[in-house]
Steps between C-alpha positions, in 0.01 A plus 500: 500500500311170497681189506482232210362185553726226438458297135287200565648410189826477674372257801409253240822445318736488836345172612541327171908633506533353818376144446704480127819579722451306802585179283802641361602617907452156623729349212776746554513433904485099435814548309640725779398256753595164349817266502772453181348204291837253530665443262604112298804313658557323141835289587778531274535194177641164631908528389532219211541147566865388490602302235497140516778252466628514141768369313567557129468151297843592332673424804310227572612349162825565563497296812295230315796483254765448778291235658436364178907412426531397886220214491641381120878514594442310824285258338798375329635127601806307437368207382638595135479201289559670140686810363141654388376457863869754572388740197147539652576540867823721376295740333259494803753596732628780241176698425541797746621833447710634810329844534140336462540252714658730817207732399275228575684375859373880594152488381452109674641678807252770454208242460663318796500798722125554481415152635599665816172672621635689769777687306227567246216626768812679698620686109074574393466693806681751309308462198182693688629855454613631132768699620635236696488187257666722240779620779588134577479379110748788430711361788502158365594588161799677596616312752373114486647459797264720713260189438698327793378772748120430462306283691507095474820543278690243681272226475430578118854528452487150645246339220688673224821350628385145520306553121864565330673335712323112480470602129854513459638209714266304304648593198858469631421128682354352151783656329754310737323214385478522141897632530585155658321364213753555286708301644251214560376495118867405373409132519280542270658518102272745383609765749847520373430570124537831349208773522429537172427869406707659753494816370112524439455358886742801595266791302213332584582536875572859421213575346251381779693754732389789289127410433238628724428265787108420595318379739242217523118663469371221799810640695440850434129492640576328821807784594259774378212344713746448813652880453154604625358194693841275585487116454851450435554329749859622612617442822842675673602653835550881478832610361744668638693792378690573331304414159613466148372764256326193339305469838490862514370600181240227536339657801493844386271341179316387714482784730366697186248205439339552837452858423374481187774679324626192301239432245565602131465839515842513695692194343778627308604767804526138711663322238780692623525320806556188355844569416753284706889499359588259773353194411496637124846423536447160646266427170663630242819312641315196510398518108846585387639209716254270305596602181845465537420150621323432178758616288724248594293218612496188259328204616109528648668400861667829438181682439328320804789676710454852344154490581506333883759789590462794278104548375359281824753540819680821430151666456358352795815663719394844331149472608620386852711799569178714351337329799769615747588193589849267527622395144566120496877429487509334266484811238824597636644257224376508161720286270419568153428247231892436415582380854205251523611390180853429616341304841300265252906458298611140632801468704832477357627155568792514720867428348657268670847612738784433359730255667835599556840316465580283834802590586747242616 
């Protein structure tokens, strides 16, 4: 049987197969052959910045307020030369309300605190991590003592110290002197007439106890300026413990400051902290020892003497033992308006001894 000759047709088309699949060959081994492309490092986002020093402007007014009494009370002299001089400096020394103004000694301690830059640079390392700022603001809020255990307390505990405590023997030193005024004045006639509206002076003195206290605007701007920057000015050594909760409290407001966690948004949780039955006490007791020395005081000497112990030195010793520090002796012994009165009584003239019978 004869063989077949091959298809020429058949030749032709296996070349032109060949070079449309070569291409294809050479693309599949490159991918054999060749390396991974690598793949982005893209670093993770930057955690968020912590916050920065903050304090809400509530407290700051409330400190404002407290400093506000302090400078007008201690501005006070006893160089009274008229009853309305004693009705104007009286109702100077009067216009506080107890609670207010201990709520204020905490918030000036607060703003007294963060002049210290190395308790506030030892409490914002904190501040860096969420979990941890919120961990040690939960701390301070339930405990305001835990503020003692951070860094730099000691020497912040030391400014806010010396802030209430030179505010207070201020007011208790010009208080000694308008008290010995009382007794000074009595040379002069007008000092021993009647106060005329007695009863009006008495309310009136109530009333400023009750009305909100505020503070000075210029005053307010420089302690919200030196919350953040300082400038105050305060000097002290560091304290030692133990602390008052005056001192206390102050630091852990301040504590919160330097994290960030005291600005408005949290204000009425750290309003609780500013709570201090102690020297509340030590207020109230002063106000209810004034009044009582207003109810029975007559003559403006009288008055002078109500306000040198009662409104000026009595609220000066509170403030001191805010402060921690020694109350003057003095406050041991508080006579009240009846006992001065009877000092000022003129002696009894002696009667004469009776001579007895010579016997003899």
């Amino acid at each position: 049987m004869p063989l077949r000759r091959p298809s020429l047709r058949l030749f032709a088309l296996r070349p032109v197969a060949l070079r449309l699949a070569a291409p294809v060959l050479a693309l599949l081994l490159a991918s054999c052959s060749s390396a991974p492309a690598p793949v982005a490092n893209v670093p993770p986002p930057p955690p968020p910045a912590a916050p920065s020093v903050a304090i809400s402007p509530k407290l700051i007014g409330m400190a404002s307020a407290y400093r506000g009494y302090m400078t007008r009370t201690t501005a006070i002299t006893p160089d009274f030369a008229d009853g309305d001089g004693v009705a104007r400096s009286l109702q100077a020394g009067s216009a506080y309300n107890p609670d207010q103004l201990v709520r204020g000694a905490i918030a000036y301690a607060a703003v007294a605190a963060l002049q210290d830059r190395t308790f506030v640079e030892g409490v914002r390392v904190y501040a860096k991590d969420r979990t941890q700022r919120q961990q040690v603001a939960y701390e301070l809020l339930k405990d305001p003592a835990y503020a003692l255990g951070l860094p730099g307390a000691a020497s912040a505990a030391g400014l806010a110290i010396a802030a209430l405590g030179s505010d207070g023997q201020r007011l208790y030193d010009e208080g000694k002197a308008v008290k010995q005024a009382a007794y000074d004045i009595q040379k002069q006639p007008w000092s021993k007439e009647t106060v005329a509206d007695r009863d009006q002076r008495l309310a009136g003195a109530k009333g400023l106890a009750s009305a909100t206290m505020l503070g000075d605007a210029g005053e307010t701007a420089r302690l919200q300026q030196a919350s953040t920057a300082g400038g105050l000015g305060l000097s002290g050594a560091a304290g030692a413990p133990p602390y008052t909760p005056t001192v206390a409290r102050g630091l852990a407001i301040a504590a919160l400051a330097a994290l960030g966690e005291a600005g408005d948004a949290n204000v009425e949780t750290i309003l609780g902290l500013m709570n201090e039955p102690n020297v509340g006490r030590c207020m109230n007791m002063s106000k209810l020892n004034l009044y009582q020395c207003l109810a029975v005081a007559g003559p403006h000497y009288e008055d002078v003497f109500c306000l040198g112990q009662h409104a000026m030195m009595d609220t000066g010793r509170c403030v001191i033992k805010a402060a921690g520090l020694p109350e003057p002796y003095e406050a041991h012994f508080v006579p009240d308006a009846k006992s001065i009165a009877r000092s000022y009584a003129p002696p009894k003239k002696p009667t004469p001894a009776r001579k007895g019978r010579r016997k003899g």
